[in-house]
N, C-alpha and C positions, 0 to 999 in steps of 0.2 A: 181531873187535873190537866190532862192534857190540852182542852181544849180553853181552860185559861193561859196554859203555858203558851198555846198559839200564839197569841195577840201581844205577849212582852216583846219579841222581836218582828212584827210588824211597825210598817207603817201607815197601813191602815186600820182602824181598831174599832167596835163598835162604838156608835155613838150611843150616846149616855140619855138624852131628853127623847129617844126614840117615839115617833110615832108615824105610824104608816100610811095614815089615811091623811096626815096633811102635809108628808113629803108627797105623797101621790099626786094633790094637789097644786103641790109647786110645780111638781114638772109638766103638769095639763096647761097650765097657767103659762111656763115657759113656752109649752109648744101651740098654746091657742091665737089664733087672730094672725096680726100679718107678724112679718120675722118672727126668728125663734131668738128665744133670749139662752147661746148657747153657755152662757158664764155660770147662769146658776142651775144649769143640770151637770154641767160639771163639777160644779163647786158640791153642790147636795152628794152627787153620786160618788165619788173620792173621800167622801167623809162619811159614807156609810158602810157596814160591813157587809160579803157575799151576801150571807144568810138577813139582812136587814133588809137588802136589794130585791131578796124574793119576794118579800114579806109586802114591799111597795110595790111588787107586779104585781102582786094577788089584789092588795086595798085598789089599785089603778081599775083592773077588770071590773072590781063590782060596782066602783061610785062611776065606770064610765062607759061600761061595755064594750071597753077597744082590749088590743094586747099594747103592752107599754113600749116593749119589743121593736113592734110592727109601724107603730106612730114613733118612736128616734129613727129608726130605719130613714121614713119617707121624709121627717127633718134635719136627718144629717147626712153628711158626705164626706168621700174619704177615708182619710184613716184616722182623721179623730170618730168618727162613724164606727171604723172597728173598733176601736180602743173603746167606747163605752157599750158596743154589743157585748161584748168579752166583760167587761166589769157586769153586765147583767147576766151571763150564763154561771149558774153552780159549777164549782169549781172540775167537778170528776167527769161532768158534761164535756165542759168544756175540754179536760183533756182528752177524751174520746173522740171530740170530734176531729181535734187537733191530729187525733191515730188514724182515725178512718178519711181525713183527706188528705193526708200523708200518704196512703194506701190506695186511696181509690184514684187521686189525680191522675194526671199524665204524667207519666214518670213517677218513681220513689222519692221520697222526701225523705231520705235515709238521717238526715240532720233532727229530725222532727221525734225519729221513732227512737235515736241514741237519747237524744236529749228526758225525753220522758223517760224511758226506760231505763237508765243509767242513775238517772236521780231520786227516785223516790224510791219509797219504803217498801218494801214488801207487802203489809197492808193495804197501802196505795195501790200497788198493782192488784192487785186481787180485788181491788173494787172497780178499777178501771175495768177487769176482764168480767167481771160480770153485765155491769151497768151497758158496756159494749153489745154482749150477749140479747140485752136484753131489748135495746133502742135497734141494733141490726140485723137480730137473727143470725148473726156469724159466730162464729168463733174469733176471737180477735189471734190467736198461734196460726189459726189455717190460715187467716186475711197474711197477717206477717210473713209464713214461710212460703208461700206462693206469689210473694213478691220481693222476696231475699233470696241469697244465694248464697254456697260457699261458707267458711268458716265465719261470717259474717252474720249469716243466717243462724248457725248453731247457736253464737253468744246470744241475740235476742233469745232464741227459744229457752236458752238457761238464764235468763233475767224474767220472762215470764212464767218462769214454774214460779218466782217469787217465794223460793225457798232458801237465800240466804241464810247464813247460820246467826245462833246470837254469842255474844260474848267474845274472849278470846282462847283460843286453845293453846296454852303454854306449847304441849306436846307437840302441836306441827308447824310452831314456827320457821322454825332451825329447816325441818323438811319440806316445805312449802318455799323457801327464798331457795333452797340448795332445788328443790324439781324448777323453778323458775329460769334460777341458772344455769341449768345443763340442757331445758329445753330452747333457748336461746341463744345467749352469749358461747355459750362454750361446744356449740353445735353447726352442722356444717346444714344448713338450712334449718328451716324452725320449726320445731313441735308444736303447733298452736293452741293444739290439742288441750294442752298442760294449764298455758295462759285462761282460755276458756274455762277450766274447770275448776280452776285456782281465783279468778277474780270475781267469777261469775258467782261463784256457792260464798265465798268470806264475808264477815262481818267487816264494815268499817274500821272497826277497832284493832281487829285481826290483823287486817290487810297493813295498817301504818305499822304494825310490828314488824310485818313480811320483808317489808319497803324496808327497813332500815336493816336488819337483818341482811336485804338483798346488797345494800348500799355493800354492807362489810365486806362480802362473800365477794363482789366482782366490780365493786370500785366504782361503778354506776347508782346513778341515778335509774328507778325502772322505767321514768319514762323514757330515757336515752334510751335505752336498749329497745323501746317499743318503735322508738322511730326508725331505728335501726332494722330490726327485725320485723316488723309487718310493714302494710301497706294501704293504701285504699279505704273502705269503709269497716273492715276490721281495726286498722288503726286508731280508725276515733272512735266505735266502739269502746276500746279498750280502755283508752289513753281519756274519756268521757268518765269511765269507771274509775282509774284511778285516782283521779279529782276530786272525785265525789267522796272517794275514800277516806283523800286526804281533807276536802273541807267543801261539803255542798255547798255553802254562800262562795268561797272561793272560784268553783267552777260556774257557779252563773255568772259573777263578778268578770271571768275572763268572756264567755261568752258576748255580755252586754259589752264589751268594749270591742270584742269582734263584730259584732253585728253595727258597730257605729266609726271605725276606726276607717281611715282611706276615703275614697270616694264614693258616695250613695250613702243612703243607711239598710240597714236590715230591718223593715219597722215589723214585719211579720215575729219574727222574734224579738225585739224591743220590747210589743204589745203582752207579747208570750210569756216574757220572764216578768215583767214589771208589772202586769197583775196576778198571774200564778204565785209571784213569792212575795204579793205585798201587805196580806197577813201572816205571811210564814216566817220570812226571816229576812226583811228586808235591812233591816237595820244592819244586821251582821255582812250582807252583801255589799253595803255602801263604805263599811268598814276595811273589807277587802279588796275590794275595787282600790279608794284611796290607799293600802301599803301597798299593791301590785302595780300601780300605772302613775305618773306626773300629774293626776288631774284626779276630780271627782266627778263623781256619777252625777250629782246632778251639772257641774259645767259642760259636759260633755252632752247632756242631753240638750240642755240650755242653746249648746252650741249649733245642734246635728240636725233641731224639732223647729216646728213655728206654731204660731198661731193657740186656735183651741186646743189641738192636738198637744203643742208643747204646756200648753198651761195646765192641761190634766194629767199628765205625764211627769211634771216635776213636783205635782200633788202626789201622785202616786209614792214617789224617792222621797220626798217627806223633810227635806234642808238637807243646806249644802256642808260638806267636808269641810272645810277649807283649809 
């Protein structure tokens, strides 16, 4: 069931006439002789799903003996070039790789590692740390705490036990918003401790009880209090988690407008969210986006993108708000 449930809030979804050996074709076709015809490897690849996408790497290899990969690679450029590497990588891949060069870069890409780790499932992580394990030889807790620090470091490590609980527990809600607010608001420096172990191990469902519970108990909102009382990369940590609490398409919906809001764009995460969630739950992100911001996701992309890049891009978001 699940995996039909996937695709009702996507905006990308398999296609229906599938066949792999003469999308293969189209795209040898697109990239053979002189120019590449970049419209209809966009156009094909935005209308097929992950798993269809691998299906046309494997038929590509054997009718041509190249990697498909490797041949977009040498005819594209850019960052419509990343944006269809990323629509060809399996999805848990790809998130992985997103961890390990988060990790191994120069510098921390602390945004990278909240972002992933903050949003997905329990499940999901538990397959990212394998699949890691098994493409790096590392440990993906050792890679992360030997490049974290600090109460910052603790939350990842308790978001990768990926032992959240399920359901909701009547019994500690009352006690879980009253330990929230005595280790915060009603404290002369902050328990972080408490936050950590409290947001880190709850259920989604749990936690929005907590949340409103908390509202009662101290008049706040928890994110107020989070801005309040932490700081730095424990902040977004946190305040990433309680988002997600409150509505994963909500929090990618603020991100994508963070990453496109002001001057420049953030295409690295644009790419990030707009194919990661475009089987998942794009629909519902576009949704949210338009009741949080004056605009919709697709004008704003419309706005921020150009060229090939924008045109496979606003394929991905799937129509506009309006």
């Amino acid at each position: 069931m699940q995996s039909d449930l996937k695709h009702i809030l996507g905006t990308v979804k398999p296609h229906s006439g599938f066949n792999a050996n003469n999308d293969a074709e189209v795209l040898y076709k697109a990239m053979k002789g002189f120019g590449t015809d970049e419209d209809a490897i966009l156009q094909l690849l935005t209308a097929r799903s992950n798993a269809q996408r691998q299906e046309i790497k494997a038929a590509y290899k054997t009718l041509h003996g190249k990697d498909l990969v490797d041949d977009l690679m040498s005819e594209l450029g850019g960052k419509f070039e990343s944006l269809i590497v990323t629509l060809m990588t399996p999805p848990i891949m790809y998130e992985v790789t997103c961890l390990r060069d988060a990790i191994k870069g120069a510098g921390t890409d602390e945004k990278v590692l909240v972002e992933i780790l903050a949003s997905r499932s329990p499940n999901e992580v538990n397959q990212i740390k394998s699949l890691y394990k098994r493409e790096h030889n590392d440990d993906l807790e050792e890679d992360v705490t030997g490049d974290t620090g600090g109460h910052f470091k603790r939350m990842l490590v308790v978001l990768l036990q990926a032992s959240r609980q399920q359901g909701i527990q009547e019994d500690l809600i009352q006690s879980d918003a009253q330990a929230l607010f005595v280790a915060g608001e009603q404290k002369y420096g902050t328990d972080e401790g408490q936050f950590i172990t409290i947001l880190g191990n709850r259920s989604n469902a749990h936690l929005r009880r907590v949340f409103e519970e908390y509202r009662r108990l101290s008049g706040y909102e928890i994110e107020e209090s989070l801005q309040r009382e932490t700081s730095g990369t424990l902040q977004e940590v946190l305040l990433a988690v309680v988002k997600c609490a409150r509505s994963v398409p909500g929090y990618f919906a603020d991100s994508l407008y963070g990453a496109m809001k002001g001057a420049g764009t953030d295409d690295q995460t644009l790419i990030r969210i707009m194919v990661t969630r475009s089987e998942v739950d794009m629909l519902d992100i576009r949704a949210e986006f338009r009741k949080r911001f004056a605009t919709s996701l697709h004008k704003m992309i419309q706005g921020d993108t150009s060229g090939d890049y924008r045109k496979a891009m606003l394929l991905l978001c799937g129509g506009d708000d309006a």
